[in-house]
LOKEGU-889615 format. One record per residue (C-alpha): x, z, y; residue in one letter. Coordinates in steps of 0.2 Angstrom, whole numbers, plus 5000, padded with zeros to 4 digits. Layout:
BEGIN
XZYa...
This chain:
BEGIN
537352234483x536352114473x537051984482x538952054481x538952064460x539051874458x540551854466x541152004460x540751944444x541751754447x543151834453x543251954439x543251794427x544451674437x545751834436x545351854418x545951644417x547451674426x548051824415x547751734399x548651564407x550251694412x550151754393x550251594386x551751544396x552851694389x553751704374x552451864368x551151704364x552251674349x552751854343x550751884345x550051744337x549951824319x549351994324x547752064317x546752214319x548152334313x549452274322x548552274339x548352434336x550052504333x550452384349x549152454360x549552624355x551252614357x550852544377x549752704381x551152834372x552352754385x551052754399x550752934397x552552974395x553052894410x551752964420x552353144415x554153114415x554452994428x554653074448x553452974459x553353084476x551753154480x550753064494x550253164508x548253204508x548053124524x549352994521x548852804521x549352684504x550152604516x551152724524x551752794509x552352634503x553252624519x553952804517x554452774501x555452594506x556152694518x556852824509x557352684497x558552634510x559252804515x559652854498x560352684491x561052564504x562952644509x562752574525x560952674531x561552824524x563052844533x562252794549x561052934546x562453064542x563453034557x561953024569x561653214559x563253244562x563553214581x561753304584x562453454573x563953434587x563053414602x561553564595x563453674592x564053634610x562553684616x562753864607x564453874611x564153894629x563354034625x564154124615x565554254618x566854354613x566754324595x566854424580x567154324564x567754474552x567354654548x568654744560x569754854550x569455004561x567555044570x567654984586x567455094600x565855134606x566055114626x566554924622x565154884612x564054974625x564954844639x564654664628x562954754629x562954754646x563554594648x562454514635x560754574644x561454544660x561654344657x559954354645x558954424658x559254304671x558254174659x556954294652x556554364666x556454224679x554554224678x554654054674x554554064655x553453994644x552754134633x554154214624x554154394635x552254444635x552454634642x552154664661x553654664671x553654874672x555354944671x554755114668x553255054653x554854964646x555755134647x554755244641x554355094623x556355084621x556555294621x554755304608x555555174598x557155224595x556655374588x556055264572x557655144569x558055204552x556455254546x555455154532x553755144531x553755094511x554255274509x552855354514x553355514507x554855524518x554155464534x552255504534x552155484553x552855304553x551455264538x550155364551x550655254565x550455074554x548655134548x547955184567x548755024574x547754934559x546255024564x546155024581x546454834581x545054814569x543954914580x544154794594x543854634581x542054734574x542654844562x541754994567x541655074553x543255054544x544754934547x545254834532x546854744537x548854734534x550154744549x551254624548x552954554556x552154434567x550954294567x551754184554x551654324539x549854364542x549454184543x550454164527x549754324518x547854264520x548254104515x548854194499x547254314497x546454134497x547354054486x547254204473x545454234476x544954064472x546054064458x545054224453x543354214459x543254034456x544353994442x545353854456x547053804449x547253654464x546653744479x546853664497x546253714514x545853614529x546453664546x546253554562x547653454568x548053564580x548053734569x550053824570x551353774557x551253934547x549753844539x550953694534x552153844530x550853924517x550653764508x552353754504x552453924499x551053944487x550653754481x549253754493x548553574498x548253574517x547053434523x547153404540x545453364551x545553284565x545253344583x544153274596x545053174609x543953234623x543753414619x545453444611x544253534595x544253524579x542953384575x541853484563x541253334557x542953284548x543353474542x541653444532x541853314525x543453364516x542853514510x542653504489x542453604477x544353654476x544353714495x544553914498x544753924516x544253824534x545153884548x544953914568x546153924582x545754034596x546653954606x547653854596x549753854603x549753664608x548253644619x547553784624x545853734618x544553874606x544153774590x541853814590x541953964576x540253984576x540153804569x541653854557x540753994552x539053924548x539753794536x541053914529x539654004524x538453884518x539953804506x540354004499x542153984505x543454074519x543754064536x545054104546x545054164562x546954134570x546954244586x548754264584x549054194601x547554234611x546754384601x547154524614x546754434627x544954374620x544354514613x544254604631x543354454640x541654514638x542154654643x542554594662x541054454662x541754284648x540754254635x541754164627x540454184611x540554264592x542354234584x542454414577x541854514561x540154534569x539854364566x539354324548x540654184538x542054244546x543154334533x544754344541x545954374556x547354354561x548054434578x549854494588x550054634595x551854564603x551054444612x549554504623x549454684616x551154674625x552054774610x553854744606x554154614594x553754594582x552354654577x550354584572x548754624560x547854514549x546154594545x544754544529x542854554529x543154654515x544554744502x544354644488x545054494500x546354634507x546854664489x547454464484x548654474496x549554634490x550754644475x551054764463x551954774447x551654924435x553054854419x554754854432x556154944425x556255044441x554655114439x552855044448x553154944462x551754924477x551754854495x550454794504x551454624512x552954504512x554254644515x554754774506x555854894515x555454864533x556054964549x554555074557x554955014575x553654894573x552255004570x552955144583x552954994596x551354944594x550455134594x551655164608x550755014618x549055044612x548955214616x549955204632x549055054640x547155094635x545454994634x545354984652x546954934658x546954784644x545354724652x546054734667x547554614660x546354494650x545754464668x547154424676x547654294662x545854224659x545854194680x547454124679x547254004666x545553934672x546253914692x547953844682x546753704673x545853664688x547253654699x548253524688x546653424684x546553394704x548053304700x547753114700x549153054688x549153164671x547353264663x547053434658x546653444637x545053504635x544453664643x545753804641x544953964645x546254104637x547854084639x548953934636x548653754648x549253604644x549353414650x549553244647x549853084659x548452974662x549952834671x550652714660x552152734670x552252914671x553053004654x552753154653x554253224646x555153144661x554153314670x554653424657x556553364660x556353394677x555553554678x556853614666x558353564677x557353684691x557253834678x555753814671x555753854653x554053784644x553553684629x553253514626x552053464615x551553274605x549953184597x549653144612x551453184623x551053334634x551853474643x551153654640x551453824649x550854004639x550254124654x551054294654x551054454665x552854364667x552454224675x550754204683x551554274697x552354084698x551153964695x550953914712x552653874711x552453784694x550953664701x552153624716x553653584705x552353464696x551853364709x553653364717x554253294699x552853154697x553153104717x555253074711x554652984696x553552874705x554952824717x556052794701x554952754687x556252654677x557452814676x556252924668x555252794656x556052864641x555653054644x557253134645x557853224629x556353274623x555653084626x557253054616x557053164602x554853154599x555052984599x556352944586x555553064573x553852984575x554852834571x555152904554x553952854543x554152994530x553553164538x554953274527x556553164531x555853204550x555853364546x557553364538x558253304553x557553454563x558353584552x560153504559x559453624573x559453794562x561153744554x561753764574x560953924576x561554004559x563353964563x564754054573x
């Protein structure tokens, strides 16, 4: 440092020269020259005012947390050119266009016999009962292949299906707001709660909120967060961090409720969070780290015990996401994993969040996110006591909502039991672990990480070898599964649907990379998924990429 100041020092004074040589060379020399005290002054005076006005009027886009200088100075050139030059911007509208086209085409295919108006007259019962009929009976063939990715969770048990469907009917038109009205619906919601916080540690009572899926619990204790440290902690900024690979809702929450999300990176070996990274972005305007288990895109179990020691030692939250793999998890000790502490019963973590639709094989859509304790619980509700239309309470993002929910879930509980779910948590815990080693025996593509719950997923090790290219190909034999990027990969999430197929799935694999290899200039750009991953990482602004994706909802939302 010693060493460092003297040059610091000359270079501070040879910028000071040039300053005062580009002053004398503009006409503010003359204007300047008869100034004294007062007037320079009023001059620098007037320079701040219009500092400060500009800073607080003028727009400047908000950089990323984890965004480079550089590559926002690159996004914001970018956008530069899509907004202001005629010719970028209608490049980009047609190529919006014609994918808003091919995405409608897509749809069109399959859709059917349309109905663009309210009919005059009620159609009759008997032909809505046969578009039924024809609708499930061209569905089912790709839900029910037994080649899906994740999606359809239950077991493939006509009868258990049955017997759901006829419970659940039952609860159509019933509201679980109105507790007055339909006090078993309300019954049902508070023993799913329980009996689901009974199996995360909650022995002695279960503090949670059930919820419509995954993404609303994830979104509602990013909001106890976000008001408890407002609260307790007097935080008007608040920001989370969340590995890289933690699922969008996070992303989603930060939107919602002005949340900064900081993003830690994941080791590349291990496919974890690197705990190292999450600490060291924690300040003193953090409210919540959070833990996949497993996160969607690898498969891989970020260390909670880890997460859970430093959230503790910081004073802040930590989040459990078991959304994908809680059901499955919480049974492994159970038939002989230790898959180690991720539950209430391990101190620091302060909340949960886990689907019953997924491996509690409950109808969508249904899931629980549970608090340490009801003071967390209660930052996520809202009530009003002023409203016109008298005091107004509910306990999450809905209002009125349809019971079916809560009666499939206590259906499925209560049906299945404690020991059958074991017996299921086996069969996907086997599967996945036999899954990973099989494809790791694969010379040409890697494993991430160590998947041991649920979800496996893999990347090439071949510089020829894309791995969309397998993706595309697997898909043209009726595969339908999930490509994931950061590194490019392929993923598969095991279900009582298709474990039955994996056999099958490591065969079409190795048949795929076998036709590449005799053709790798065909497959170099990866298909369509190769295609579309690789022109939004060519974006340089994150948001314009994510613009482009929501030409895919236009498709969806129109008849």
């Amino acid at each position: 440092m010693e060493q460092l100041l003297p040059i610091v020092i000359r270079e501070y004074n040879v910028f000071k020269q040039y300053i005062k040589e580009f002053y004398k060379q503009t006409p503010m020399q003359e204007y300047t020259r008869s100034f004294d005290v007062f007037d320079t002054a009023v001059l620098v005076a007037i320079l701040c005012v219009s500092g400060l006005w500009a800073l607080r009027n003028l727009k400047f886009p908000n950089r990323d947390y984890n965004q480079s200088l550089f590559g926002y100075f690159q996004a914001q050139i970018f956008l530069f050119l899509v907004n202001y030059c005629p010719g970028v911007n209608s490049y980009i509208e047609k190529k919006k266009s014609e994918a808003l086209q091919s995405f409608n085409d897509s749809m069109e295919k399959m859709t059917t016999k349309k109905t663009l108006k309210l009919p005059d007259n009620g159609v009759d019962t008997e032909a809505m009962m046969e578009k039924m009929k024809d609708w499930i009976e061209r569905d089912s063939k790709n839900y029910g292949s037994g080649k899906v990715s994740g999606s359809l969770y239950v077991m493939p048990d006509k009868q258990f299906i049955k017997n759901a469907q006829d419970f659940c009917k039952h609860f159509l038109y019933s509201n679980p707001m109105h507790a007055d009205l339909w006090p078993a619906t309300r019954q049902m919601e508070a023993e799913v709660i329980r009996m689901t916080g009974d199996l995360f540690g909650q022995e002695k009572e279960s503090i949670g909120i059930l919820t419509t899926g995954g993404t609303e619990s994830i979104l509602l204790a990013m909001l106890a967060y976000r008001n408890w440290g407002e609260s307790q902690k007097g935080i008007r900024q608040p920001n989370i961090v969340i590995p890289e690979t933690a699922h969008a809702a996070f992303y989603r929450a930060g939107e919602y409720f002005k949340i900064q999300v900081r993003i830690a990176k994941i080791n590349n070996t291990t496919f974890q969070v690197d705990v190292n990274d999450l600490r060291s972005q924690i300040d003193s305007n953090t409210v919540c780290i959070v833990g996949s288990l497993p996160n969607f895109g690898f498969g891989t179990c970020d260390p909670i015990e880890e997460l859970a020691s430093i959230a503790k030692k910081k004073k802040i939250g930590l989040h459990v996401d078991a959304c994908l793999g809680g059901f499955t998890a919480v049974f492994a000790k159970d038939h002989g994993f230790d898959l180690g502490k991720f539950d209430f019963t391990l101190d620091g973590v302060t909340s949960i969040s886990c689907d019953q639709h997924k491996h509690g094989l409950a109808p969508k859509g249904v899931s629980t996110v549970l608090f340490k304790t009801k003071q967390l619980r209660e930052h996520a509700f809202f009530s009003i006591a002023t409203w016109s239309g008298g005091a107004y309470a509910v306990p999450s993002i809905q209002g009125s909502k349809c019971g079916v929910g809560a009666a499939g879930a206590w259906f499925t509980l209560q049906s299945i039991g404690k020991k059958k779910y074991v017996e299921y948590s086996k069969k996907i815990m086997d599967a996945t672990q036999s899954l990973a080693k099989q494809l790791s025996e694969i010379p040409e593509i890697k494993v991430f990480g160590n998947p041991q719950i649920n979800c496996v997923a893999f990347m090439s090790k071949e510089s020829w070898l894309n791995a969309y290219s397998i993706h595309e190909i697997l898909t043209h034999q009726g595969w339908t599964i999930s490509s994931v990027q950061n590194p490019a990969g392929v993923h598969i999430s095991l279900t009582q649907q298709n474990i039955v197929n994996l056999k099958q799935y490591v065969h079409d694999i190795k048949a795929a990379i076998e036709k590449i290899k005799a053709n790798p200039q065909v497959y170099q750009k990866g298909g369509e998924m190769g295609t579309l991953y690789g022109t939004t990482q060519k974006i340089p602004d994150s948001k314009l990429a994510g613009q482009a994706l929501k030409v895919y909802l236009d498709s969806l939302l129109k008849i």
